[in-house]
N, C-alpha and C positions, 0 to 999 in steps of 0.2 A: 486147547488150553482148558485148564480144571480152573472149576470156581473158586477153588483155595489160591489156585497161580494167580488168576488174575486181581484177587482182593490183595494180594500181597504185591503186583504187580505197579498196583491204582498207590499202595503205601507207599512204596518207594517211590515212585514217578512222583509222588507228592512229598515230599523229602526234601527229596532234592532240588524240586522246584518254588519249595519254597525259600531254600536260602541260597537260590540263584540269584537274586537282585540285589544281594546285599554282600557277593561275596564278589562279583568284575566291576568295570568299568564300563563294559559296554551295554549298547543297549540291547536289551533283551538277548544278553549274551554272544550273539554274533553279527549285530550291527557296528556300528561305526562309535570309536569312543566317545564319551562326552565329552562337550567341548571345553570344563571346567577341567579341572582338576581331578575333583570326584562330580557321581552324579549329584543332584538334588533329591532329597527326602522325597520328596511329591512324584520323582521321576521312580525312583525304587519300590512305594506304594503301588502307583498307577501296574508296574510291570509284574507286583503281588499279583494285584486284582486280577489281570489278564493272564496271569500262570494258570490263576486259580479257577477262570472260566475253560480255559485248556483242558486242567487234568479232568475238571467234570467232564468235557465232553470226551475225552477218554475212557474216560467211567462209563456214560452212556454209551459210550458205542462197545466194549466188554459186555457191560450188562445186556445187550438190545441181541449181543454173539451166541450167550448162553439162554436167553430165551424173553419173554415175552417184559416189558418196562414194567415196572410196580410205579404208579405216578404217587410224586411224593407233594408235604405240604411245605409249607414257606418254613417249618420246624428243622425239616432236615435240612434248608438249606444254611440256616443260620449255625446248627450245631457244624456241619460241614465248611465254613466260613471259618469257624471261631478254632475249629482243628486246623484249618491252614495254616490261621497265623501264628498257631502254638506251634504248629513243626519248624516256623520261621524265625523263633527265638533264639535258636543255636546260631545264626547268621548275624539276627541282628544286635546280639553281644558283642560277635565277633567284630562289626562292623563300627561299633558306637560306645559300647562300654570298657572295651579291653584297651589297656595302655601300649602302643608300641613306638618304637624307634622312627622317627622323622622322616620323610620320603624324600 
């Protein structure tokens, strides 16, 4: 795989996981429903957080394929952080701000 495939690879994988928690019912996608109705805020956060330690180590392990780590500072991790949750906005409109019909 090419360093262009895999950066384009890391974007989607990150896409889509970030408005995985905010678009089912279950947890973390293929566990068992919540037992509410819907999940809790705190439960869709927490399943952010743990996407968002995933695709990194996906990232790491691409990067580690095509050759030696560049170690980063606590900068990348925070710009990297603050891009997750901006890819996570298209979900969580979908999930909090959009009006729909009664369930």
């Amino acid at each position: 795989m090419t360093q262009t495939a895999s950066i384009w690879l890391v974007i989607l994988v990150a896409l889509v996981a970030a408005n995985l928690p905010f678009m089912n019912e279950r947890w973390l996608a293929a566990g068992p429903m919540a037992s509410s109705k819907e999940k809790p805020m705190w439960g869709r956060l927490a399943e952010l957080v743990l996407l968002y330690f995933l695709v990194g180590l996906l990232a790491l392990a691409l990067e580690r394929r095509l050759g030696q780590i560049y170690p980063q500072g606590w900068e990348f991790y925070a710009i990297t952080a603050t891009l997750f949750v901006t890819l996570a906005f298209p979900g969580f409109v979908w999930r909090y701000l959009t009006k729909r019909r009664s369930r």
